[in-house]
C-alpha positions in Angstrom: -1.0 4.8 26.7 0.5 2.0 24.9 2.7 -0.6 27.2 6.1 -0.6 27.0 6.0 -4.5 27.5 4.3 -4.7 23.9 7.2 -2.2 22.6 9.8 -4.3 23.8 7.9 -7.7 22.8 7.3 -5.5 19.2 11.3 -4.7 18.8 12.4 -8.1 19.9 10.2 -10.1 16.9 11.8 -7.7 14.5 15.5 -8.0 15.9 15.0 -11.9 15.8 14.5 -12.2 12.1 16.8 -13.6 10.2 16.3 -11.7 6.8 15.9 -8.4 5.5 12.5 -9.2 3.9 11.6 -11.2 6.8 11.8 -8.4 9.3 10.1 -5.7 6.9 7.0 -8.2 6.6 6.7 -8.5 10.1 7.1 -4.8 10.2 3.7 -4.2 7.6 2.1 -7.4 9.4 2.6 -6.0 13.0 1.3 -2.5 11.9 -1.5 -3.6 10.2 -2.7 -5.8 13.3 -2.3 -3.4 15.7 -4.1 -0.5 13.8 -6.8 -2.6 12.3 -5.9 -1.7 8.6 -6.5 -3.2 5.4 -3.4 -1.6 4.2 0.2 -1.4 5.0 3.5 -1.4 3.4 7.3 -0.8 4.3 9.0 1.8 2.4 13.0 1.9 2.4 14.8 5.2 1.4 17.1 4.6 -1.9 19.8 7.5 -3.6 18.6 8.0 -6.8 21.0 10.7 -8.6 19.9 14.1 -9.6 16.1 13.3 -8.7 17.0 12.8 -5.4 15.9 9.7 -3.3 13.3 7.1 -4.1 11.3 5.1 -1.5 10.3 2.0 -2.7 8.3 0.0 -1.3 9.9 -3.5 -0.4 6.9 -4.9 1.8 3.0 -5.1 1.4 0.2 -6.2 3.5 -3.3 -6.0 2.1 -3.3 -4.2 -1.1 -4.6 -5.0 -4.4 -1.8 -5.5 -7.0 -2.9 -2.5 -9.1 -2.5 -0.3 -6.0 1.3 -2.1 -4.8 2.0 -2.0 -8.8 1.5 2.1 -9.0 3.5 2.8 -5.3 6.2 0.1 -5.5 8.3 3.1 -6.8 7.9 6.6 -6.2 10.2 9.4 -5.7 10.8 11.3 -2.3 9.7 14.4 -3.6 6.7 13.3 -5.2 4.3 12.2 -2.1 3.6 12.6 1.8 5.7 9.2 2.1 8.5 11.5 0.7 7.9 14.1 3.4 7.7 12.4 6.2 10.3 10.1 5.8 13.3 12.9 5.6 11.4 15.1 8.3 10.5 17.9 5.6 6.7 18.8 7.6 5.6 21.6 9.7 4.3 20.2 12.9 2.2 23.0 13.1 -0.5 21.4 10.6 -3.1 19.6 11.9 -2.5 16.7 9.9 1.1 16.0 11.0 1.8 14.7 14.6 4.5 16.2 17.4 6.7 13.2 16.0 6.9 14.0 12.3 3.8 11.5 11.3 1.3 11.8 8.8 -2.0 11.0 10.4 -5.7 11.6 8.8 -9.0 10.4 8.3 -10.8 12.3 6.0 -8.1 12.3 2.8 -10.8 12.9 0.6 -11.9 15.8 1.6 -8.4 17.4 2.8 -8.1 19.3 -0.7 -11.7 21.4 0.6 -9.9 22.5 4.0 -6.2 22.8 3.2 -4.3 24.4 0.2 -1.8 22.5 -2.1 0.9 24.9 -0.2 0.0 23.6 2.8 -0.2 19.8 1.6 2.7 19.3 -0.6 3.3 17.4 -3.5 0.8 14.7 -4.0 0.3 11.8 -6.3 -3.4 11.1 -5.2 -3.1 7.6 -5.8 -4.3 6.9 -2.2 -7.1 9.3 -2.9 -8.1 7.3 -6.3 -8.4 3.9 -4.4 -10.9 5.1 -2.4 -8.3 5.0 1.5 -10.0 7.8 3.9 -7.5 6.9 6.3 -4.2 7.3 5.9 -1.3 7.5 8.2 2.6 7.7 7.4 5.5 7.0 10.0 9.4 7.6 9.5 11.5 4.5 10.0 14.7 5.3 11.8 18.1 4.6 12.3 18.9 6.2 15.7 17.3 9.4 14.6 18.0 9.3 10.8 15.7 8.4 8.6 16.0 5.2 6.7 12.2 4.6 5.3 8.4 5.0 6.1 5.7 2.9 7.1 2.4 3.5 5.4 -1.3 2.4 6.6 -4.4 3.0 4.8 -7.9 2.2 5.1 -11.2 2.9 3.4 -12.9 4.1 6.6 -12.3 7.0 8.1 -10.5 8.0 11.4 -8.9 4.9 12.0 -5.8 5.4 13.3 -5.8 8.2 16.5 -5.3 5.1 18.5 -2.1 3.0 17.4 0.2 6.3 16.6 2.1 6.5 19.1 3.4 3.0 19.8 3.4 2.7 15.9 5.9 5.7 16.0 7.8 4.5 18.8 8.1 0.9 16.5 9.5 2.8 13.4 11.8 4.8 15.7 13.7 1.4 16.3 13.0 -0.5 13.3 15.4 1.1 11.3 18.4 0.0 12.9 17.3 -3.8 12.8 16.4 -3.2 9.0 19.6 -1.8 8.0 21.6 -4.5 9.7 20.9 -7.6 7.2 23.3 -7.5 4.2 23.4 -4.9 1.5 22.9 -7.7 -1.1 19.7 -8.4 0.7 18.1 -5.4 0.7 19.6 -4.6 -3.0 17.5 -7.7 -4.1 14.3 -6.3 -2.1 14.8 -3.1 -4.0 14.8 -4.9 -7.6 12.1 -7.1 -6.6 9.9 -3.6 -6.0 11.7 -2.5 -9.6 10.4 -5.6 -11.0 6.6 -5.3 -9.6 6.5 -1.2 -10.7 7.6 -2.2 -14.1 7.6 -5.7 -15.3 5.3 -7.9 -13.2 6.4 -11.6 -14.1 2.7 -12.4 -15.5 0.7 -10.3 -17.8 -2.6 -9.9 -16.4 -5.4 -12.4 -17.3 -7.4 -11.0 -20.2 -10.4 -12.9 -21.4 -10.6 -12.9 -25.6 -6.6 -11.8 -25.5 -3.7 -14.9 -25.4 -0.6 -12.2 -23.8 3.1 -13.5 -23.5 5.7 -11.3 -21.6 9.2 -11.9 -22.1 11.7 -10.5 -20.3 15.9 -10.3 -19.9 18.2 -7.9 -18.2 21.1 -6.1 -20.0 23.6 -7.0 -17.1 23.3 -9.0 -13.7 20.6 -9.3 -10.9 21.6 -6.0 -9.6 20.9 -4.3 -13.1 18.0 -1.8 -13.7 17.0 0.1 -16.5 14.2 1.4 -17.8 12.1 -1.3 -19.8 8.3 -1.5 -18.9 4.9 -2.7 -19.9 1.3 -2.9 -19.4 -1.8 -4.4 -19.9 -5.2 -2.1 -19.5 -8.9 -3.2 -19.7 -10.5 -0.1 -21.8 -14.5 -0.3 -21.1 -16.1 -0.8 -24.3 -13.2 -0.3 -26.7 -10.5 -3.0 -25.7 -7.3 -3.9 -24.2 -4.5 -1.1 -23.9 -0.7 -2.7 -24.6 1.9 -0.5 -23.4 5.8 -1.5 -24.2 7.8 1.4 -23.3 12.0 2.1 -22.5 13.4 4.9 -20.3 16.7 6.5 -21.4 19.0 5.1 -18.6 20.2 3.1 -16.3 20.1 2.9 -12.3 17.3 3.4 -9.4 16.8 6.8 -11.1 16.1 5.3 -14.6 13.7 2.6 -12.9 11.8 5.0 -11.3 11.3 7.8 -13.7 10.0 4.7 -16.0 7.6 3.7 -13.2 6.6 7.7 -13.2 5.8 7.4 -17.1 4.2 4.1 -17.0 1.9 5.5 -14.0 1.2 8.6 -15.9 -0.1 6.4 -19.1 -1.9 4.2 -17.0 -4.1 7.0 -15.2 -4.5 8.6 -18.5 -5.5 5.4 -20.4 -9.3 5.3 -19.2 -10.0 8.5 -20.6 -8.2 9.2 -23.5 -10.0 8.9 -27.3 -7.9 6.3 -28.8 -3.5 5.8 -28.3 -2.8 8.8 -30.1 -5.1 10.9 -27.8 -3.3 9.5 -24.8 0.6 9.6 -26.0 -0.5 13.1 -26.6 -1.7 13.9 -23.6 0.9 11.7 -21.8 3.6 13.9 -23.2 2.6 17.3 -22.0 2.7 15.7 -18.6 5.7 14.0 -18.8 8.0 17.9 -20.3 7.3 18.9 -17.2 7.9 15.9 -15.1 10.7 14.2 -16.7 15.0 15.5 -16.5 15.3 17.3 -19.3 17.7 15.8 -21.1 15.5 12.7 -20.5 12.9 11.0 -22.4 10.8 7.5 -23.1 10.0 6.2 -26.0 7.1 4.1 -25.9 4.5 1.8 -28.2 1.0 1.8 -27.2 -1.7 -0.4 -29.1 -5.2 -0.8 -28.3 -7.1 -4.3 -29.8 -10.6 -4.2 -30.3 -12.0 -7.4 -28.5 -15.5 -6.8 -30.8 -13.9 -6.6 -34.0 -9.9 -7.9 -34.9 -8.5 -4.0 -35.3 -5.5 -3.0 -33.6 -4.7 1.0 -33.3 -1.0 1.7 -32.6 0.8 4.9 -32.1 4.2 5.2 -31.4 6.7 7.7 -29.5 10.1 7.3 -31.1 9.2 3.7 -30.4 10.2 0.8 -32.5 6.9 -0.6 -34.5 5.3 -3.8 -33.9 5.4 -6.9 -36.4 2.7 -8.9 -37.6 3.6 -13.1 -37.8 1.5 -14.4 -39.8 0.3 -18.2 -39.5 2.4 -18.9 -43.3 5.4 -17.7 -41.5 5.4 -14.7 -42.7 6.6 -11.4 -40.7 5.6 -7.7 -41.7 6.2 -4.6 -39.8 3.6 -2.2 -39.1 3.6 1.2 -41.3 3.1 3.4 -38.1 4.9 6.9 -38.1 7.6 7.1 -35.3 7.2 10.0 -33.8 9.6 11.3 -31.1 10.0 10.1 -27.7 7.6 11.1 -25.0 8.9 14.3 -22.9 11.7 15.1 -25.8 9.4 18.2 -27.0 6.4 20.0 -25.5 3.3 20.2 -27.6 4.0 17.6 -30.1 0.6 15.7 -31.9 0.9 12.0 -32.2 -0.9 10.0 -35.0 -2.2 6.5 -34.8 -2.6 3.7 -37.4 -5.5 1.3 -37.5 -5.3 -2.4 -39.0 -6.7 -5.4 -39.0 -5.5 -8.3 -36.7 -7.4 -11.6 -38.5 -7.2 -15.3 -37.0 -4.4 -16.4 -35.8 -1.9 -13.1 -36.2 0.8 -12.3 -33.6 1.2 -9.2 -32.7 4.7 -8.4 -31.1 5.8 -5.5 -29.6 9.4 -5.1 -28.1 12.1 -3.0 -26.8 15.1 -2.2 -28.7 17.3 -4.4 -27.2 15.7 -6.9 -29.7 16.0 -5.3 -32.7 19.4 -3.9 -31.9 21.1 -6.8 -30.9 24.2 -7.1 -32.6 26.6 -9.8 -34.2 29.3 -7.6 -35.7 27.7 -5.6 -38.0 24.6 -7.3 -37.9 21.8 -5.8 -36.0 19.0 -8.8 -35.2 16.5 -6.8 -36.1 12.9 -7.6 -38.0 14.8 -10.4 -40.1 15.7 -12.2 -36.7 12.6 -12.1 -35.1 10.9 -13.5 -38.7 13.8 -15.8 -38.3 12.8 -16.5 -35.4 8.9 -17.0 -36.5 9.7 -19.3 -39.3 11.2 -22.2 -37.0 8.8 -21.7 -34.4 5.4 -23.8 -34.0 4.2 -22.2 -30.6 1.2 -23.0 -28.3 0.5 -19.6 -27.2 1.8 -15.7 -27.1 3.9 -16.8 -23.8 6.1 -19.3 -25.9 6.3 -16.7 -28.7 8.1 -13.5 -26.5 10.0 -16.2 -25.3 11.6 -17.6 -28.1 12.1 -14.3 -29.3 14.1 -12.7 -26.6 15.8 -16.3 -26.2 17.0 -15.9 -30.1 17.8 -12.0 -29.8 19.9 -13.0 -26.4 21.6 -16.0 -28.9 22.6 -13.7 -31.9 24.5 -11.4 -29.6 27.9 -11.5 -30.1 29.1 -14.0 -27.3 31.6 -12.1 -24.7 29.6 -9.0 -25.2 27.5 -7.0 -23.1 24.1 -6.8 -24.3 23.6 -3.0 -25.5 20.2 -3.0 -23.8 17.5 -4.5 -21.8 15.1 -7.1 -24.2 11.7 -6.9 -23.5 8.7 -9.0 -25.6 5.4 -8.5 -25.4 2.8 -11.2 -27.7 -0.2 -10.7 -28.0 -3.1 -13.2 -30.7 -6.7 -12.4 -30.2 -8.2 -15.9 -28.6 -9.9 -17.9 -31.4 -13.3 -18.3 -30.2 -13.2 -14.1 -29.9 -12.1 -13.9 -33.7 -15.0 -13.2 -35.6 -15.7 -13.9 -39.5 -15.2 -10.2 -40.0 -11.9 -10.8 -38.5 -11.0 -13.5 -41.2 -12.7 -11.3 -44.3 -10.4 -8.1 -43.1 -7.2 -10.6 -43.7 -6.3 -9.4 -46.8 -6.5 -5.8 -45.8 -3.9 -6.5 -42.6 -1.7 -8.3 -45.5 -2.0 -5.5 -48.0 -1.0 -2.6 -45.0 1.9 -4.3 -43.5 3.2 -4.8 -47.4 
């Protein structure tokens, strides 16, 4: 039996903290301690339109950044987190405690001894990171639910021991959590936007120089439906994914964070980008509103020999800036937006990416930026090229969204989000090939 001197002690450091994101790291920190986790992260419940609620995760403790990246946004009715945290389980499974908690220590395997009826919705992702142990607690707000906790660990049956003090925390946690400032926790939830779709630094690629730009539409409490990625490919390169959900709000944010996590599962396995927008797309019919869709860019660079294969989904194309200050768009069929149609075929384009090429993919709220009539366009961000004598791919997507944000029309809203991605194969990965095949990239972006 726990002590009720520790719950008291437990309540107290929470309902001392002076900040929202103070008390929900305490919240992970404390759980993780006391269970003797590696994992643990604080999930609060946010309305999310005709998908329902979203629970995004607004504190971690312990997990890799791929694994926060893929569940800093996922919707209620999409996972166990969901489940427990608006009380939709039957006690009556093993696997759910008297108090609404998931608790179990074999994952794994739970597929072998229980049916999907009996589980639910799942998105696995625990499964995929190797967790045996896995236990999820409501967080409420004198009875109603306001969040989740969730602990994971990689061996199994860990938690029998810490549930019911754990539960007994989350029972009172809520209230304290809910009492900072709407603001607060607003800024909490676009920080967990921000890590699902846009982390602030591309990850470090060896034999690739990557620049992220970024630059919301509106203010701070903004979020659309812009994303990226970056995906080491063994033995065929670096996946670039540039991407733009059709809306705006927590609903828009998360369905993007359901496409981008969709690709990103896909990517290891697929033939080449065609292969996996393909594939990608009969996933996303099903999963996606259906008036919804995302268009998206995906490029994979050979790190062996300077190719780039690109396929688009109703996507914008990448340009080439060439080191004479050149710009050239690539000749890559558009195709239509990912989810628009069920059993569409998307093609890819291969071409050479020589010595010191840019490539640059964006979002439309570069090209379309408008000065009257004027969209900005391929002409700006050649413009753009031509005055520019950059360092590296980080100063390029800057200057680039900087320029698209200074050709809007002052006293205007900006029509969209702007999101640059620059990427230059490193010079000492450039081969001689890759300087012989420059003529060819010139010729094909003609």
């Amino acid at each position: 039996m726990h002590s009720s001197v520790e719950l008291a002690k437990v309540v107290g450091r929470l309902a001392a903290e002076e900040s929202f994101n103070d008390a929900a790291e305490l919240l992970a920190e404390w759980a993780r301690d006391y269970a003797g986790c590696e994992e643990a992260s604080v999930r609060m419940m946010a309305e999310g339109g005709e998908t329902g609620p979203w629970v995004p995760a607004c504190a971690h403790q312990g997990a890799d950044s791929g694994f926060q990246r893929d569940e800093s946004l996922v919707a209620a009715n999409e996972c166990l987190c969901g489940r427990v945290m608006l009380r939709d389980v039957d006690v009556e499974q093993p696997f759910f405690t008297a108090g609404g908690s998931f608790v179990w220590g074999r994952v794994s395997s739970m597929g072998q001894r229980f049916s999907p009826e009996q589980i639910g919705p799942l998105r696995n992702r625990c499964v995929s990171a190797g967790f045996e142990s896995v236990a999820i607690f409501a967080i409420l707000d004198r009875g109603k639910p306001v969040g989740c906790l969730h602990l994971a660990d990689h061996a199994p049956d860990v938690f029998q021991d810490a549930v019911e003090l754990v539960e007994e925390v989350c029972a009172q946690a809520g209230g304290i959590l809910l009492k900072h400032q709407s603001a607060e926790r607003h800024k909490a939830l676009t920080d967990a936007i921000r890590t699902a779709l846009l982390p602030k630094n591309p990850p470090q690629t060896p034999g690739l120089d990557i620049g992220v730009s970024f630059a919301s539409a509106g203010d701070t409490g903004y979020m659309g439906g812009d994303f990226y990625d970056v995906i080491k490919i063994p033995h065929h390169g670096v996946l670039l994914l540039v991407g733009d959900y059709s809306g705006m709000g927590i609903e828009a944010s998360g369905l993007a964070a359901r496409a981008r996590y969709t690709l990103a599962s896909l990517a290891v396995n697929a033939t080449g980008p065609a292969h996996l927008l393909t594939t990608a797309n009969e996933i996303l019919v099903q999963s996606l509103p259906s008036d919804r869709f995302v268009s998206v860019v995906a490029c994979l660079i050979s790190l062996e020999k300077p190719i780039a294969r690109v396929s688009l989904a109703g996507h914008p194309p990448p340009v080439f800036l060439f080191p004479d200050g050149r710009c050239a768009e690539m000749p890559a069929e558009a195709n239509t937006p990912l989810g628009a149609f069920p059993e569409t075929v998307y093609q890819d384009v291969s071409v050479a990416l020589p010595e010191g090429v840019y490539l640059v993919l964006f979002t439309d709220g570069i090209s379309e930026a408008r000065r009257g009539q004027e969209l900005f366009g391929v002409n700006g961000i050649g413009r753009t090229w031509q005055a520019l004598k950059p360092r590296n791919a980080d100063e390029v997507a800057r200057a680039i969204s900087e320029a698209a944000d200074a050709f809007q029309t002052r006293g205007t809203v900006a029509p969209d989000d702007r999101l640059v991605l620059a990427a230059r194969l490193s010079p000492t990965t450039t081969t001689a090939r890759g300087r012989a095949l420059e003529q060819d990239a010139t010729m094909a972006v003609r």
